[in-house]
Backbone and ligand atoms as CSV (ligand in chain L), in Angstrom:
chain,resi,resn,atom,element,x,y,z
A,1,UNK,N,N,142.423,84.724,163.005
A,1,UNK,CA,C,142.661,83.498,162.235
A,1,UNK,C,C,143.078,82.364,163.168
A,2,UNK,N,N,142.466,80.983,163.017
A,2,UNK,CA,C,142.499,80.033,164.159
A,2,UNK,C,C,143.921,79.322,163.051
A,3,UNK,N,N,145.123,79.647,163.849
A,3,UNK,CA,C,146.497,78.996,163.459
A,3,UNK,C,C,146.601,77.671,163.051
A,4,UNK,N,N,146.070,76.394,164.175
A,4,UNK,CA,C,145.682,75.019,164.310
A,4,UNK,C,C,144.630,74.743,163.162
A,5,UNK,N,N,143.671,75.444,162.678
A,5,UNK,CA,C,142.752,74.883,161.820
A,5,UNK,C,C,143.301,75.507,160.438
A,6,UNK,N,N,144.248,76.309,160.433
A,6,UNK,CA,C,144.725,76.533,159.285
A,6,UNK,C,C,145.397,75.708,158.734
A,7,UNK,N,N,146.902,75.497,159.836
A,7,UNK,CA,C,147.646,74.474,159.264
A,7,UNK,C,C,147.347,72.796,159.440
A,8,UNK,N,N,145.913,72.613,159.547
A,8,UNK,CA,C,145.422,71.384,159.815
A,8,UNK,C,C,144.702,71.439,158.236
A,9,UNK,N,N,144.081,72.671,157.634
A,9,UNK,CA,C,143.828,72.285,156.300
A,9,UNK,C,C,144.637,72.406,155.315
A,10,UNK,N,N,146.152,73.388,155.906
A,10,UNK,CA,C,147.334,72.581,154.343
A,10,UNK,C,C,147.706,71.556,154.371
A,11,UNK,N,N,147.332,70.534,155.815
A,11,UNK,CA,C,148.136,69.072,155.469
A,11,UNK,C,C,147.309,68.644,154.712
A,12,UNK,N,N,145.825,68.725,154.961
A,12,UNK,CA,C,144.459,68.346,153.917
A,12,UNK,C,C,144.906,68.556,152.713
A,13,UNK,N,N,145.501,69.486,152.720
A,13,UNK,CA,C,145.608,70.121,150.850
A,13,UNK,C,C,146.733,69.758,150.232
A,14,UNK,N,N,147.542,69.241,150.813
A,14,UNK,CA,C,149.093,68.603,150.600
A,14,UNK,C,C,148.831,67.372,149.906
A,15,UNK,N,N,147.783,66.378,151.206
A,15,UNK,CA,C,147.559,64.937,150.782
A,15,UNK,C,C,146.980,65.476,149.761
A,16,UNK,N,N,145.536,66.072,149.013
A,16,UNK,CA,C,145.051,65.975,148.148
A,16,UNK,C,C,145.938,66.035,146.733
A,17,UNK,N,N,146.936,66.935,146.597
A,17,UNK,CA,C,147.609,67.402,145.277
A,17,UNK,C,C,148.634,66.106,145.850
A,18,UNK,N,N,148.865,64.783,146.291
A,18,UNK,CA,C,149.832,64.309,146.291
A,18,UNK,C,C,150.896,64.424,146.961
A,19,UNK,N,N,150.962,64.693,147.795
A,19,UNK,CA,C,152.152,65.218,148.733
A,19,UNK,C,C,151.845,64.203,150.035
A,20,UNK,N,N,153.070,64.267,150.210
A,20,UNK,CA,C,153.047,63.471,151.642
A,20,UNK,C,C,153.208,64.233,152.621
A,21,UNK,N,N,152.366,64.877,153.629
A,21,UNK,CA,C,152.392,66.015,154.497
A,21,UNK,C,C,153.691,65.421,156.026
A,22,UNK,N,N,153.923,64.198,155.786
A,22,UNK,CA,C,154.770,63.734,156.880
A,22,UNK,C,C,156.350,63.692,156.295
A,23,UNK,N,N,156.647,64.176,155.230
A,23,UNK,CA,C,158.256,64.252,154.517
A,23,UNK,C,C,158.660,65.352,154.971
A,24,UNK,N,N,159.651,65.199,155.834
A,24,UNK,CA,C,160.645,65.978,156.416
A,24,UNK,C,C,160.347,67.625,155.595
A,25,UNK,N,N,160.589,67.861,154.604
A,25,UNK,CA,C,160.470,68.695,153.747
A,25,UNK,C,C,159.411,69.681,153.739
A,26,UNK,N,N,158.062,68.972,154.655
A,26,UNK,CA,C,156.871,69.245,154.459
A,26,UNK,C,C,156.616,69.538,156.019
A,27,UNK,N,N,157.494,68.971,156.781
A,27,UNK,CA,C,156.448,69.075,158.000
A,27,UNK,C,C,156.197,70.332,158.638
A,28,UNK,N,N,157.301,71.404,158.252
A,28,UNK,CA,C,156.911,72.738,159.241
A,28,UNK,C,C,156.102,73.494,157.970
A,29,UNK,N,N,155.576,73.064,156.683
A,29,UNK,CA,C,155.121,73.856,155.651
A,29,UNK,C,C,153.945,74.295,156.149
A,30,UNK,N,N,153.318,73.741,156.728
A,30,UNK,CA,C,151.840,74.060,157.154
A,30,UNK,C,C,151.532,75.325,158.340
A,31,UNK,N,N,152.418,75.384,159.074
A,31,UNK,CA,C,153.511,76.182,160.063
A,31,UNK,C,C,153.448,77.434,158.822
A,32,UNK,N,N,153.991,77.216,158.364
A,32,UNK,CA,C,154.520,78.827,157.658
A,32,UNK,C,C,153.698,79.327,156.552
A,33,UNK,N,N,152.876,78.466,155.747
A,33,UNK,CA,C,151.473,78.500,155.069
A,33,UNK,C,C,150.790,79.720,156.180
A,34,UNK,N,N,150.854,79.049,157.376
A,34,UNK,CA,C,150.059,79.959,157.891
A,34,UNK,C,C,149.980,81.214,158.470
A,35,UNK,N,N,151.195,81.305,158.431
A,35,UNK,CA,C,151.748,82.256,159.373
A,35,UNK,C,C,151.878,83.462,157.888
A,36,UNK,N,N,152.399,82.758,156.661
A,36,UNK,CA,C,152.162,83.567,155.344
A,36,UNK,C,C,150.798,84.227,154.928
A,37,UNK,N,N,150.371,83.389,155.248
A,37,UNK,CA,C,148.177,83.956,155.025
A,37,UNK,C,C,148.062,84.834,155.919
A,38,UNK,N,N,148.702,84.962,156.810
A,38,UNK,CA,C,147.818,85.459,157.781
A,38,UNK,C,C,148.712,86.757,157.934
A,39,UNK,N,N,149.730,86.791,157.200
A,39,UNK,CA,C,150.657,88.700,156.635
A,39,UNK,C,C,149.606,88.975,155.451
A,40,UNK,N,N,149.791,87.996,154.349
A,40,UNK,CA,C,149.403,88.046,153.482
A,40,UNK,C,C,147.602,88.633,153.268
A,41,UNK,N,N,146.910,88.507,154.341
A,41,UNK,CA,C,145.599,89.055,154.200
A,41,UNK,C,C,145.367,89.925,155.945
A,42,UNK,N,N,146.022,90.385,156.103
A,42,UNK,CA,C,146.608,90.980,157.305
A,42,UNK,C,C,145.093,92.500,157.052
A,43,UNK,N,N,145.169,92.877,155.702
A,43,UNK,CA,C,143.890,93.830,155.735
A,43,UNK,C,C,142.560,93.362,156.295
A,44,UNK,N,N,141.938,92.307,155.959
A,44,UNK,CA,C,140.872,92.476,156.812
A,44,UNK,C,C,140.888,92.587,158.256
A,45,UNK,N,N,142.393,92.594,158.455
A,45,UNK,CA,C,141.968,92.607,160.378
A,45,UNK,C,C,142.967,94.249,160.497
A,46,UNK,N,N,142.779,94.924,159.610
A,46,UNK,CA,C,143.740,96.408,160.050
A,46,UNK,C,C,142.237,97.077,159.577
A,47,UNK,N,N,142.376,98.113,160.952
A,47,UNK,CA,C,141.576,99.396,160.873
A,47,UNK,C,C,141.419,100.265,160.124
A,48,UNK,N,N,141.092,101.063,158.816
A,48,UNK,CA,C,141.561,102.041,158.014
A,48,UNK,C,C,141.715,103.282,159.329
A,49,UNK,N,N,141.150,103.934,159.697
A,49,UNK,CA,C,140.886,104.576,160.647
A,49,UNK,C,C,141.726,104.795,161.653
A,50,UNK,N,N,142.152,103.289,161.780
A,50,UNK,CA,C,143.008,103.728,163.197
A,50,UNK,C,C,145.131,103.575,162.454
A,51,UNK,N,N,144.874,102.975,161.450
A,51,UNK,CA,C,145.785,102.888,160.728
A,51,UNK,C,C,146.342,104.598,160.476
A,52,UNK,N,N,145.384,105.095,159.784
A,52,UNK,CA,C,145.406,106.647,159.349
A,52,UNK,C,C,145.571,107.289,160.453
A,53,UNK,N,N,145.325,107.188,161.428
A,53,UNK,CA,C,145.023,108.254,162.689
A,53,UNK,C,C,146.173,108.839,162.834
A,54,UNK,N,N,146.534,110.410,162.871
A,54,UNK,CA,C,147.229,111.096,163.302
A,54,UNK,C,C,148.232,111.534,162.297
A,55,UNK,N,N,147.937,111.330,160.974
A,55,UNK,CA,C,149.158,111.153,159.824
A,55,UNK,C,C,148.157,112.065,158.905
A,56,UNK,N,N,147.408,112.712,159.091
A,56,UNK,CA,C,146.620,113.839,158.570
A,56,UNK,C,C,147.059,114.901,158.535
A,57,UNK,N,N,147.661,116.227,158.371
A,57,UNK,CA,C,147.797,117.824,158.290
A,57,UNK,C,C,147.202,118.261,157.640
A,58,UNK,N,N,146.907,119.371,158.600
A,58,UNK,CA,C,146.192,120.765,157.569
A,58,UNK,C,C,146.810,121.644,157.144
A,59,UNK,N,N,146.816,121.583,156.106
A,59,UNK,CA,C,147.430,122.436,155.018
A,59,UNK,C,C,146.961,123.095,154.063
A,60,UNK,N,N,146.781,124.277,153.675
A,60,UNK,CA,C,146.548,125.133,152.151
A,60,UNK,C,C,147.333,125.064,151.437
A,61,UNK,N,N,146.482,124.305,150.449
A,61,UNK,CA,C,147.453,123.766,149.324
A,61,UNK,C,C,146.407,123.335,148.275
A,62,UNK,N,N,146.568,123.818,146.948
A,62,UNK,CA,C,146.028,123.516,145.629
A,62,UNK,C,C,146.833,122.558,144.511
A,63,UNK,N,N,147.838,122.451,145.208
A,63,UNK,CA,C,148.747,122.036,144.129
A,63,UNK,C,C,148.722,119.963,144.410
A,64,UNK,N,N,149.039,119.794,142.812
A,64,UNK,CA,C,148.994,118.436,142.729
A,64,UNK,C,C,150.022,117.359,143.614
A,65,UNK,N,N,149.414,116.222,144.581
A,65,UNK,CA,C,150.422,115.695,145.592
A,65,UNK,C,C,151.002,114.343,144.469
A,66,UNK,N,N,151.900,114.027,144.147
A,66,UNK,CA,C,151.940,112.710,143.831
A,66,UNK,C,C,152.829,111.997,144.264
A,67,UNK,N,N,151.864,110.419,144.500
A,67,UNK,CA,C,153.271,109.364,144.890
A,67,UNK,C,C,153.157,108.558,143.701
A,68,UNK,N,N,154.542,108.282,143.214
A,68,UNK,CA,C,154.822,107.013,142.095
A,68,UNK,C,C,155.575,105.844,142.617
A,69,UNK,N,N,155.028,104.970,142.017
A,69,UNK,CA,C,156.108,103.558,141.861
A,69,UNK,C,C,155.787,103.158,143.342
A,70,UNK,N,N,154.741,102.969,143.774
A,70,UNK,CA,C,154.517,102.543,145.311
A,70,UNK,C,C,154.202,100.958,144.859
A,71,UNK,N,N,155.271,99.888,145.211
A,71,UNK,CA,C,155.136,98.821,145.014
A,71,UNK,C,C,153.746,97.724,145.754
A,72,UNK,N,N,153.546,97.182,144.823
A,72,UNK,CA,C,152.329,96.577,144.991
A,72,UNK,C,C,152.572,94.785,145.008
A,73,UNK,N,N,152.358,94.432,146.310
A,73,UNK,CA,C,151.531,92.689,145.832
A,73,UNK,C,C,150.250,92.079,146.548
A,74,UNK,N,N,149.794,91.771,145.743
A,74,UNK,CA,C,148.279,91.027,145.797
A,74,UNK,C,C,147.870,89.871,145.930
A,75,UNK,N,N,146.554,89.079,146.387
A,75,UNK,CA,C,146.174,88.387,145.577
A,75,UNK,C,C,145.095,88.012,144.961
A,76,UNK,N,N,144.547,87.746,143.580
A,76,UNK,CA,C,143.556,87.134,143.050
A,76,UNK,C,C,142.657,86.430,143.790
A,77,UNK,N,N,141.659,87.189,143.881
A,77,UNK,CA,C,140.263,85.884,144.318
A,77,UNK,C,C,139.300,85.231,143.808
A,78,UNK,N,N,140.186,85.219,142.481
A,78,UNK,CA,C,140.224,83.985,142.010
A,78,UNK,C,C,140.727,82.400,141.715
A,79,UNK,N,N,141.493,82.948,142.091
A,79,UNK,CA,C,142.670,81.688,141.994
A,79,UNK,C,C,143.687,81.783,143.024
A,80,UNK,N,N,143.569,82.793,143.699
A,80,UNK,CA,C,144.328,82.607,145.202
A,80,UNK,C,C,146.306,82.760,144.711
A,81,UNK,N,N,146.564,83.115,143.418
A,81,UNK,CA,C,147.911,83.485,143.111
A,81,UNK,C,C,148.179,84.988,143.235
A,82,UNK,N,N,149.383,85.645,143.447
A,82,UNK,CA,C,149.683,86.756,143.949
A,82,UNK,C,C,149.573,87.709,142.356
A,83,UNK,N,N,149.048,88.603,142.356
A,83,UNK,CA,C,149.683,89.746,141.614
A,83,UNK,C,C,150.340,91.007,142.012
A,84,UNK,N,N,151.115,91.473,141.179
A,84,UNK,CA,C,152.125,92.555,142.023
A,84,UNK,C,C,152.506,93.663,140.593
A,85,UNK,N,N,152.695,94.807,140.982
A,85,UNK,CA,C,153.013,95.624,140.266
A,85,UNK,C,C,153.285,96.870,141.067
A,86,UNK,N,N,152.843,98.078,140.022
A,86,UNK,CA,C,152.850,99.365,140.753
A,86,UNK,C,C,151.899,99.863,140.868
A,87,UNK,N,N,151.755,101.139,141.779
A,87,UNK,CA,C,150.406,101.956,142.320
A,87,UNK,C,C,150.907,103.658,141.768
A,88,UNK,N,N,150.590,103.880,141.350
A,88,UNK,CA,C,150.602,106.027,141.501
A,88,UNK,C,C,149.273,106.107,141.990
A,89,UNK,N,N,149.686,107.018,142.673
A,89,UNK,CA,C,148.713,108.077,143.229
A,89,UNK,C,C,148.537,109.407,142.749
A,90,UNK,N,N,147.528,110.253,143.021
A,90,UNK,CA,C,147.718,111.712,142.450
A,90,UNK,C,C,146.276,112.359,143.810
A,91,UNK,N,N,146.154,113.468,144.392
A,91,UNK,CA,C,145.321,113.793,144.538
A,91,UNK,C,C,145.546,115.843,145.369
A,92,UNK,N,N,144.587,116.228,144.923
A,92,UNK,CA,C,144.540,117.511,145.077
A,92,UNK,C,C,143.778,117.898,146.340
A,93,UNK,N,N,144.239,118.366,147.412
A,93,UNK,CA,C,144.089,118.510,148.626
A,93,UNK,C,C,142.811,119.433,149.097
A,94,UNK,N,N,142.257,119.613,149.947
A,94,UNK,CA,C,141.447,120.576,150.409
A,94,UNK,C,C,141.287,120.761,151.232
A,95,UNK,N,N,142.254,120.789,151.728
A,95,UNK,CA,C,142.857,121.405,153.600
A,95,UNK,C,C,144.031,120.635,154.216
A,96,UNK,N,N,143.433,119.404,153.826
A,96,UNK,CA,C,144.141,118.437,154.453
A,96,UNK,C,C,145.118,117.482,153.930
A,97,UNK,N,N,146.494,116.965,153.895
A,97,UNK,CA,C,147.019,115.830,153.957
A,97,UNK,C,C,147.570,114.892,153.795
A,98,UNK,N,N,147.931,113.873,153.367
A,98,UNK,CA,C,148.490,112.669,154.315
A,98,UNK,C,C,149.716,112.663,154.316
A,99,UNK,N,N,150.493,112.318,155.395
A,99,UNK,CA,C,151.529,112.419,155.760
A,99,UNK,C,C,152.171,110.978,154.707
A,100,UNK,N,N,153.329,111.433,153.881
A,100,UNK,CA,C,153.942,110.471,153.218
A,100,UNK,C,C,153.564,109.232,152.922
A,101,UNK,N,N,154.261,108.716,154.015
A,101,UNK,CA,C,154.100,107.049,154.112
A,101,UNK,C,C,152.948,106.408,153.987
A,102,UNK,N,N,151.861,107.255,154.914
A,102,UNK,CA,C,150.137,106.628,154.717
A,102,UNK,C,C,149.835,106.491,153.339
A,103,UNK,N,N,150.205,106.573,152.331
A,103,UNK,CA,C,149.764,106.349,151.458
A,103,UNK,C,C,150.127,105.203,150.851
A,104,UNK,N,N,151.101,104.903,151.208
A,104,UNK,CA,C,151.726,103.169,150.736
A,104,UNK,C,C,151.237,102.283,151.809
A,105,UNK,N,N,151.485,102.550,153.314
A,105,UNK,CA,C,150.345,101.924,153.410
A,105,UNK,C,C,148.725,101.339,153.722
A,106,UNK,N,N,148.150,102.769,153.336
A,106,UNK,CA,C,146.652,101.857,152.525
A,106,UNK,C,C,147.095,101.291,151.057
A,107,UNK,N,N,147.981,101.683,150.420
A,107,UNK,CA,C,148.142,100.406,149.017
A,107,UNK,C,C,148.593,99.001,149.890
A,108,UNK,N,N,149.172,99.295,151.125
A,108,UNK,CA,C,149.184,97.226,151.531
A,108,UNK,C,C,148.329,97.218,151.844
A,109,UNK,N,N,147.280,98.304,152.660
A,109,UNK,CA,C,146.182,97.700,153.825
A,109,UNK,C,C,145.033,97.130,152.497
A,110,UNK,N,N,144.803,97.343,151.646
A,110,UNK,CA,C,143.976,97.096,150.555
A,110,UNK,C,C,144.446,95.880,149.562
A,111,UNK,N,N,145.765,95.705,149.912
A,111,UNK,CA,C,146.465,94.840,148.724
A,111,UNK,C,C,146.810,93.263,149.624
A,112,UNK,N,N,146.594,93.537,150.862
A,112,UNK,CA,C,146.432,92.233,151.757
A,112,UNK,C,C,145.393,91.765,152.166
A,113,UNK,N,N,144.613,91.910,151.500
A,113,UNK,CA,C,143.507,90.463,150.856
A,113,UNK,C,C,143.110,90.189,149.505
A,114,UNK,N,N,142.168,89.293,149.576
A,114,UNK,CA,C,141.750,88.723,148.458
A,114,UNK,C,C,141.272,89.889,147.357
A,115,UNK,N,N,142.062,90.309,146.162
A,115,UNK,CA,C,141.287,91.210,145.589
A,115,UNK,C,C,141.392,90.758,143.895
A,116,UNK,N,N,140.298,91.882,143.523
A,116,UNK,CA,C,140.737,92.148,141.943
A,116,UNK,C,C,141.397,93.358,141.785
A,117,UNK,N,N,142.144,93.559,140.535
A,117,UNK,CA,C,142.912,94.601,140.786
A,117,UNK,C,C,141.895,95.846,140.308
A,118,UNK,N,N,140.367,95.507,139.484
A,118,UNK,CA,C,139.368,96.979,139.965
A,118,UNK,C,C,139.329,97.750,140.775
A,119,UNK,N,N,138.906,96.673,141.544
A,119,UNK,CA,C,138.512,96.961,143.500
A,119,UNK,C,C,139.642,97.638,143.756
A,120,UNK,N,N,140.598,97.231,143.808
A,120,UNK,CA,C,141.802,97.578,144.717
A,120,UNK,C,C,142.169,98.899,144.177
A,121,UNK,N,N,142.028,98.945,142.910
A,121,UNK,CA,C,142.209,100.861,142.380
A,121,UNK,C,C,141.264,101.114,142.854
A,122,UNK,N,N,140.150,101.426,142.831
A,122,UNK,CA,C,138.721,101.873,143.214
A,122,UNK,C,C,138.713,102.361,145.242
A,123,UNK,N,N,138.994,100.933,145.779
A,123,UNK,CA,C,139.347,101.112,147.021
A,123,UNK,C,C,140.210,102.273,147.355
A,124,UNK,N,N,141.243,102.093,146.898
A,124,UNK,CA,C,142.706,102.884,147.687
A,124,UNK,C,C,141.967,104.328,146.773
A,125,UNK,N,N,141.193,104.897,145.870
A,125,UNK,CA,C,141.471,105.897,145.380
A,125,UNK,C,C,140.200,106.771,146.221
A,126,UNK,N,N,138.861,105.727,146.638
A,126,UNK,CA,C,137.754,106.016,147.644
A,126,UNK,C,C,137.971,106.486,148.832
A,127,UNK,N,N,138.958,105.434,149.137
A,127,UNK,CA,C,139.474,105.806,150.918
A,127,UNK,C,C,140.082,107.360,151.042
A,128,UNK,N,N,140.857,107.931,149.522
A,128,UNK,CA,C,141.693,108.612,149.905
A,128,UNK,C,C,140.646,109.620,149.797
A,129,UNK,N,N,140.109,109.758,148.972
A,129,UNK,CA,C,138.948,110.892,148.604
A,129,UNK,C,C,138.164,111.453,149.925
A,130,UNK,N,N,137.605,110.415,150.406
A,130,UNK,CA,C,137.078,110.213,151.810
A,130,UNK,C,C,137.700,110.222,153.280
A,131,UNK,N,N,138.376,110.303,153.291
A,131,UNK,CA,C,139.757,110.377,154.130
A,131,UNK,C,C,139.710,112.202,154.400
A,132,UNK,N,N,140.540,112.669,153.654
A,132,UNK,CA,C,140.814,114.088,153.609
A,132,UNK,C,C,140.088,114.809,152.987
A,133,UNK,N,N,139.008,114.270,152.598
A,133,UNK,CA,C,138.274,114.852,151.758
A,133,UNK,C,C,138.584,115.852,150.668
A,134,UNK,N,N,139.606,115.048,149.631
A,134,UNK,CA,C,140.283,115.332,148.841
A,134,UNK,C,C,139.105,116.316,147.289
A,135,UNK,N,N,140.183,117.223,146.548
A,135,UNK,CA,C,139.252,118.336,145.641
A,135,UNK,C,C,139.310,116.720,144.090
A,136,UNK,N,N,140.010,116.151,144.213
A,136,UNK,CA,C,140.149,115.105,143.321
A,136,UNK,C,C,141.484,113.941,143.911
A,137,UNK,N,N,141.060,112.738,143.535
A,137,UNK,CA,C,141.796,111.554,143.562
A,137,UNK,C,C,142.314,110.935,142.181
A,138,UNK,N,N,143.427,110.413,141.722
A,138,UNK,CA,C,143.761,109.775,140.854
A,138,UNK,C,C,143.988,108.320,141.129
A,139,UNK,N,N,144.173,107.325,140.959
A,139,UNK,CA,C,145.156,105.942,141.243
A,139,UNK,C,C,145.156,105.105,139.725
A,140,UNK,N,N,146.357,104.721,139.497
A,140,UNK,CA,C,146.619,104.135,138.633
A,140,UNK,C,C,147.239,102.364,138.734
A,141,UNK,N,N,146.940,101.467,138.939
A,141,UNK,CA,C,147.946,100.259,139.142
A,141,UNK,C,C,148.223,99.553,137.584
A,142,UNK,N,N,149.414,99.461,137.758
A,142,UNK,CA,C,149.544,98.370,136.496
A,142,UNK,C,C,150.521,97.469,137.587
A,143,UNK,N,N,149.865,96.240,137.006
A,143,UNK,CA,C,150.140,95.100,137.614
A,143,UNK,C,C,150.137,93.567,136.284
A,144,UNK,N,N,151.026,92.817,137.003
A,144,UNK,CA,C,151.428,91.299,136.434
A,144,UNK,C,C,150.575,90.122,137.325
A,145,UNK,N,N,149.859,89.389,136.417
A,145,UNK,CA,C,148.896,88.484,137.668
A,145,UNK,C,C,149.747,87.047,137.432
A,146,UNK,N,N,149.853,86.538,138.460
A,146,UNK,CA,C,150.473,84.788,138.148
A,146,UNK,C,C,149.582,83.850,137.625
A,147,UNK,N,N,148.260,84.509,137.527
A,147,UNK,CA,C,147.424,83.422,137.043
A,147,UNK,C,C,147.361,83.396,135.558
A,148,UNK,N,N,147.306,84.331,135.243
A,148,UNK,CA,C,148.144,84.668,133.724
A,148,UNK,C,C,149.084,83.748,133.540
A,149,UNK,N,N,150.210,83.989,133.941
A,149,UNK,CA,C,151.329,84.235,133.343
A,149,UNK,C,C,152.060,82.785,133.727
A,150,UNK,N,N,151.048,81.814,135.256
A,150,UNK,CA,C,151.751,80.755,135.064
A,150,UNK,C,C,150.776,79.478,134.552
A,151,UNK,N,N,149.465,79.857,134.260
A,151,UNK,CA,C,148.580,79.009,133.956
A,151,UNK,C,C,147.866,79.326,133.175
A,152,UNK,N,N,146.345,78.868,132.650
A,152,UNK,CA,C,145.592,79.534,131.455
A,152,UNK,C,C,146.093,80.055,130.392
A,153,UNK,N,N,146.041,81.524,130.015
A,153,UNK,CA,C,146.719,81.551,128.625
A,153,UNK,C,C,148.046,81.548,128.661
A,154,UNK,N,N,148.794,82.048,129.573
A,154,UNK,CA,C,150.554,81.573,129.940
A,154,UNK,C,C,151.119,83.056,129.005
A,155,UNK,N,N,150.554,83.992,129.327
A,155,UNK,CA,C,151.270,85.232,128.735
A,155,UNK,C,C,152.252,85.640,130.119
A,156,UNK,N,N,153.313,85.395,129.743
A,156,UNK,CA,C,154.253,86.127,130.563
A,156,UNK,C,C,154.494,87.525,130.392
A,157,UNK,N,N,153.824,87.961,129.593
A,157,UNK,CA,C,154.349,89.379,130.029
A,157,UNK,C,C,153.162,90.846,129.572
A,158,UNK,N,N,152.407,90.055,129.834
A,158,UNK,CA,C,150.867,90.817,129.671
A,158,UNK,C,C,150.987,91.595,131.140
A,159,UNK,N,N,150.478,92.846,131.022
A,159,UNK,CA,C,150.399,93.913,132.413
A,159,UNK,C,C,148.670,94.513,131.965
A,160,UNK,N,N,148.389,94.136,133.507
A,160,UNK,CA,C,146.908,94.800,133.018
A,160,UNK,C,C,147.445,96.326,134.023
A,161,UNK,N,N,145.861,97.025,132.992
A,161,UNK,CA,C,146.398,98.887,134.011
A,161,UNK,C,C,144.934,98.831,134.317
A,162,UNK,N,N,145.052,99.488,135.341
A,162,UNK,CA,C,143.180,99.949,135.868
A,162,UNK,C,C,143.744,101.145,136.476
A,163,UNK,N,N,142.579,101.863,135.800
A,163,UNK,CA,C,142.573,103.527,137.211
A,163,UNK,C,C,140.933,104.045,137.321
A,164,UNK,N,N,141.069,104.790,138.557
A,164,UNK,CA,C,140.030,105.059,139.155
A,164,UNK,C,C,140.603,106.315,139.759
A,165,UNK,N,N,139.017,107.473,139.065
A,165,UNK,CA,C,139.588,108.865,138.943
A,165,UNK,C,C,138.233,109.355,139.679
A,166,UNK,N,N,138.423,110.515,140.929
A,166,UNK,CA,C,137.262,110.839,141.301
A,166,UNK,C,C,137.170,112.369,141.476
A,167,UNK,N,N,136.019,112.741,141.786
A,167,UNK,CA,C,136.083,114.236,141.759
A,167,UNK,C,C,136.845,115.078,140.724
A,168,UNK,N,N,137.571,116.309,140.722
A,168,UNK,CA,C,138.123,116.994,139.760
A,168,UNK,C,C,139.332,115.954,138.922
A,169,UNK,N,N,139.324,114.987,139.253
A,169,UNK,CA,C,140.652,114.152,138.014
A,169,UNK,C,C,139.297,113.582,137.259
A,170,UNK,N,N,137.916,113.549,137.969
A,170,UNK,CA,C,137.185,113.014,137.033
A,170,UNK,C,C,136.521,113.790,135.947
A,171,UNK,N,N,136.222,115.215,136.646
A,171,UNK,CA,C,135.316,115.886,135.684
A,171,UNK,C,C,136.345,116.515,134.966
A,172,UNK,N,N,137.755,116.906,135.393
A,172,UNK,CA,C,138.584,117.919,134.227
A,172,UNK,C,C,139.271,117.369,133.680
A,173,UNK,N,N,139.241,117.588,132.408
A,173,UNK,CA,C,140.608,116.482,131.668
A,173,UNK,C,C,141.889,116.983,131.944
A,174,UNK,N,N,141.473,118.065,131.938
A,174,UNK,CA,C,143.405,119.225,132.310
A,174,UNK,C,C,143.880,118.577,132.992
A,175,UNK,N,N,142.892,118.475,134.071
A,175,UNK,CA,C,143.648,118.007,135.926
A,175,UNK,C,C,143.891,116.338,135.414
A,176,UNK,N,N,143.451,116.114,134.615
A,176,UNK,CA,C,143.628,114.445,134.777
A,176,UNK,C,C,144.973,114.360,133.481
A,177,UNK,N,N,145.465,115.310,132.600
A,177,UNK,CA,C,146.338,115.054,131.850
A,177,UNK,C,C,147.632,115.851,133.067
A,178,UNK,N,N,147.156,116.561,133.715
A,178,UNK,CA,C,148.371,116.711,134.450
A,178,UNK,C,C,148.989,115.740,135.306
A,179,UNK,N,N,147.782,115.131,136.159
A,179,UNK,CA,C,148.190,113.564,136.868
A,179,UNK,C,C,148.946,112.503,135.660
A,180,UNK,N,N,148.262,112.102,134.647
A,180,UNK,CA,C,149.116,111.511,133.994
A,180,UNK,C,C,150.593,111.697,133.110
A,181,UNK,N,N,150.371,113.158,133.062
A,181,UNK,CA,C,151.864,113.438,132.606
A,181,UNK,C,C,153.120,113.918,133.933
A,182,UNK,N,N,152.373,113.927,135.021
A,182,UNK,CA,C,153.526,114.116,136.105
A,182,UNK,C,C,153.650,112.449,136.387
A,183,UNK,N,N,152.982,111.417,136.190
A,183,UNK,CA,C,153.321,110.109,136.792
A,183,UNK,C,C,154.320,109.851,135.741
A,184,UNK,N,N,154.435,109.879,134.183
A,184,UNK,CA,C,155.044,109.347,133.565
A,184,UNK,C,C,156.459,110.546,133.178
A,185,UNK,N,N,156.302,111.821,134.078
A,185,UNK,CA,C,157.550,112.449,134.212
A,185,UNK,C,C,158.686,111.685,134.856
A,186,UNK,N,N,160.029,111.545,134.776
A,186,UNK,CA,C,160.996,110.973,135.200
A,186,UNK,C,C,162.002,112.135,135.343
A,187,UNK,N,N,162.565,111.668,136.753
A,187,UNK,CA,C,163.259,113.282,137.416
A,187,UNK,C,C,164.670,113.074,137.057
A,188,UNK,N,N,165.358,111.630,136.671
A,188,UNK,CA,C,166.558,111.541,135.839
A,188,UNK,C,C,166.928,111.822,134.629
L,1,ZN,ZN,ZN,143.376,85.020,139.083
C-alpha cells in the first residue's frame, strides 16, 4: 500500500464531505486513515499458507473440535463500514489439526478485507476443510453491520447469521445437530 497516495486521497475526501483538511484537528487524520486501512485490510497481503505453517498436528481423532465466540470485525464492500460479531467453528478431523489459535486467526486473516459476511463464512469454513483436510467443517457468524444500523433502514439491532457447512456437517444432520447444539451449549 503506497502510504503518500493514501493519505493524499483522505485529504481529497475530507475537502469533498466539507472538511477542512488543514484544521489542526485534521491534519495527522490522513496519517492514521492510513495506517488504519492498511491493519484493517492487512489480509490481502497475509499468506494463508505461510500464516498456517507449522500449527498443524497429527492426530487420531474422530471427535468434534469446537471454537466459540471467536470475535469478529469486518468490513462491507459495500459501503466500506465495519461489521463485527461472532464466528464458531466446528470441524471433525482426519489426521490432522490446528493448533488453537490458528483458527482465530484465519477468522482475522479473512475478516481484514473488504467482505460480505457469505464469503467470509464460506472462506474461513473452505480454507479449513482444505487445510487439514478436514472429515467435515462447520462455521457459523452472526454479525451486526453499521450500514444497517447507522444508515438505510437504521435497525439497530438486526444480527444477520450465515453458515457454511461442508463435507459430513453437510451430508449428516446428526453431525450438524451436534455442531449446533455444542455451540449453543454453555459450560456455566
Ligand atoms: Zn454495507
Amino acid at each position: 500500500m503506497n502510504h503518500e497516495r493514501v493519505e493524499q486521497l483522505v485529504r481529497e475526501l475530507l475537502s469533498e464531505i466539507g472538511e477542512n483538511p488543514e484544521r489542526e484537528g485534521l491534519l495527522k487524520t490522513p496519517y492514521r486513515v492510513a495506517r488504519a486501512l492498511e491493519f484493517l485490510t492487512s489480509g490481502y497481503r497475509t499468506n494463508v499458507a505461510e500464516m498456517i505453517n507449522g500449527a498443524i498436528f497429527h492426530q487420531q481423532t474422530n471427535s468434534m473440535v469446537i471454537a466459540k465466540n471467536i470475535e469478529l470485525y469486518s468490513m462491507c464492500e459495500h459501503h466500506m463500514l465495519p461489521f463485527y460479531g461472532r464466528c464458531h467453528i466446528g470441524y471433525i478431523a482426519n489426521g490432522r489439526v490446528f493448533g488453537i489459535s490458528k483458527l482465530a486467526r484465519l477468522v482475522n486473516l479473512f475478516s481484514r478485507q473488504l467482505q460480505i459476511q457469505e464469503r467470509l463464512t464460506e472462506q474461513i469454513a473452505r480454507c479449513i476443510k482444505d487445510t487439514i483436510e478436514a472429515e467435515g467443517v462447520g462455521v457459523i457468524i452472526e454479525a451486526r453491520h453499521l450500514c444497517m444500523m447507522m444508515r438505510g433502514v437504521e435497525k439497530q439491532n438486526s444480527m444477520m447469521v450465515t453458515s457454511s457447512v461442508l463435507g459430513s456437517f453437510h451430508d449428516s444432520a446428526a453431525t450438524r445437530n451436534e455442531f449446533i447444539s455444542l455451540i449453543n451449549h454453555s459450560c456455566s
